[in-house]
N, C-alpha and C positions, 0 to 999 in steps of 0.2 A: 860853484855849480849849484845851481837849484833843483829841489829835488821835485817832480810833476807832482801834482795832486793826487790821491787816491783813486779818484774817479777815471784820473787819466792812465793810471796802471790795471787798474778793471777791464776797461777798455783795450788797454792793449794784450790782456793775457786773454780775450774773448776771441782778438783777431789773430794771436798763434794760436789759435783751438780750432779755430775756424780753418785757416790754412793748412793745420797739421791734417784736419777732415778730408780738405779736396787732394792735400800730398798722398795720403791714402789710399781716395778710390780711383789717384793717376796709375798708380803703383799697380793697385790690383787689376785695373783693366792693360797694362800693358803685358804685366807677367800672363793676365790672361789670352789675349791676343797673341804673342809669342808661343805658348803651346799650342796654338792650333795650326800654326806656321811647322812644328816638326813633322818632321816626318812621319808615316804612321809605321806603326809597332807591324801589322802585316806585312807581309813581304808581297811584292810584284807578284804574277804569275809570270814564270819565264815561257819562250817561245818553247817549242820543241828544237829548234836548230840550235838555241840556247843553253838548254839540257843537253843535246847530243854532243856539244863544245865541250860544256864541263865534265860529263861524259870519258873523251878523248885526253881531256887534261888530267882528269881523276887516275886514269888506267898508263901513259906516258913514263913506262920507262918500270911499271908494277910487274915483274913477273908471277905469272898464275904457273901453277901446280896441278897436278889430276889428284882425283882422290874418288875410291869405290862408289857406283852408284848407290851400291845396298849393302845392306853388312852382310855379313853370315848367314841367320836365319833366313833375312829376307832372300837370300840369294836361293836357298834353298826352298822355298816356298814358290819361286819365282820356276824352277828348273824342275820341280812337282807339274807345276799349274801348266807349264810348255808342256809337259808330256801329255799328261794328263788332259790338254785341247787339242794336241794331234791325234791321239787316240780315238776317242767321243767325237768332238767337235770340232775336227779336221781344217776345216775353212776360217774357224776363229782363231784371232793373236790377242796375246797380251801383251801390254806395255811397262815396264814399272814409273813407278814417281810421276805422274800425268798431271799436269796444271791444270785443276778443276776449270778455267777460264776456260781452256781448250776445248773441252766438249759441255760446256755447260753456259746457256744463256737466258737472261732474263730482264725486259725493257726495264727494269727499277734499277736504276744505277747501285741504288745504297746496296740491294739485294745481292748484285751482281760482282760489289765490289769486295761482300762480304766474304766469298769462296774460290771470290777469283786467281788469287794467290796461293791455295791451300792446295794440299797436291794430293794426289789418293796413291795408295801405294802399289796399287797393280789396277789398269782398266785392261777391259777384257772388249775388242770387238767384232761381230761378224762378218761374214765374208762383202757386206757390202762397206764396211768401216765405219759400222754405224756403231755405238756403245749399248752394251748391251748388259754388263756387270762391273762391279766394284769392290777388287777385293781388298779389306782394310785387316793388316795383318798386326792383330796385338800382341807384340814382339816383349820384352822383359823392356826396355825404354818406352813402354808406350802408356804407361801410367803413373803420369807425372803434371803437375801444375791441374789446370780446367780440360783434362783429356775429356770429363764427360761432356763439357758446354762441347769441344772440338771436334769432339763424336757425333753429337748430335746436329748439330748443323751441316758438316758432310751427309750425315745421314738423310735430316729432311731434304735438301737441295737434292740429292741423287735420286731418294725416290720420287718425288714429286717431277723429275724429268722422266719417271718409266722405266728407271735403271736401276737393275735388282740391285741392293746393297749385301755384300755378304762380308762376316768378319770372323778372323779364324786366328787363333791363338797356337801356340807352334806341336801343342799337343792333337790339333783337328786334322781330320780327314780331309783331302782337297775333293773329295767325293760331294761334299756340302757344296761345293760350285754348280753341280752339276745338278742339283737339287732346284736351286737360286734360280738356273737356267733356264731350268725345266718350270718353273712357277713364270717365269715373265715373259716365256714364250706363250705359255695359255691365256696370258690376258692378252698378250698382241693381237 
C-alpha cells in the first residue's frame, strides 16, 4: 500500500471540514424547521358548546352538597339590615353575596373583568330594583392576604357607579346604612 503525499492529506482533512460545515448548518436548519412545525404552547380557544360539553363531562356522576350562604355574623347582619329596610325603607330589599357583574357594568373589558366575579356581601335595592347601597360586612375572616387592594377596588367600582358603599364591622350600628342612604339619595 502507498502512502498519499502530504499535500494529498491536507487536502483531504480541508474537505472533511468542509463537509462537517455544511453537515451542520443541514442539522441546524432542519432541527430548526421542525420547531416551528409543533404545535404551539397556547391552547385553542374552545367554542362555548365546547366548554358546556366539558362542563357536563366535568360534573357526570359529582355529587354536590348545600352549604350556608353566610356564616353566623353575616347572617345576623343580614336579619338586622331586613328589619332595619322594612322599618325605614319599606319598599327596599337586600340581597346577600351579589355578583358585582350583576349590577355593575363597564365597556373596558379588563375594567369589567376586574370585579366581575367578586361578590359584595349584601346589596341593598329600591323599590324600582335599581342598586342603591353596598353593605361590605368586616367579619373576623375578612382581614387576610391583600383584603386592602380587595376593599378598594370594590370600593372604587361601587362608587364611581352612584352606589353608596357602606362597611360595618360586627360591633356597627346598621343605623350607618341609613346614613349611606340618606347621602346618595341627596346627590340623585
Amino acid at each position: 500500500m502507498q502512502i498519499p503525499p502530504i499535500s494529498d492529506i491536507h487536502e483531504m482533512y480541508s474537505m472533511i471540514e468542509v463537509l462537517a460545515v455544511v453537515a451542520l448548518v443541514i442539522v441546524f436548519f432542519v432541527v430548526r424547521s421542525s420547531k416551528s412545525k409543533r404545535p404551539s404552547k397556547t391552547p385553542r380557544r374552545r367554542t362555548p358548546e365546547q366548554v358546556a360539553t366539558q362542563q357536563q363531562v366535568d360534573i357526570q356522576g359529582q355529587p354536590f352538597g348545600s352549604k350556608p350562604l353566610m356564616n353566623k355574623s353575616e347572617y345576623k347582619l343580614y336579619c338586622a339590615l331586613t328589619d332595619f329596610l322594612y322599618q325605614r325603607y319599606p319598599r327596599y330589599r337586600v340581597f346577600p353575596q351579589v355578583a358585582m357583574g350583576a349590577y355593575l357594568s363597564n365597556r373596558d373589558r379588563a375594567a369589567y373583568m376586574a370585579v366581575n366575579s367578586k361578590r359584595s356581601d349584601f346589596m341593598i335595592i329600591n323599590g324600582r330594583g335599581m342598586p342603591v347601597a353596598v353593605v361590605e360586612f368586616q367579619g373576623a375572616g375578612h382581614y387576610q392576604g391583600n383584603y386592602r387592594q380587595r376593599d378598594a377596588i370594590k370600593r372604587q367600582a361601587v362608587t364611581s357607579a352612584g352606589i353608596a358603599f357602606v362597611e360595618l364591622t360586627a360591633t356597627d350600628d346598621v343605623h350607618l346604612v341609613a346614613q349611606a342612604l340618606e347621602e346618595q339619595q341627596s346627590v340623585v
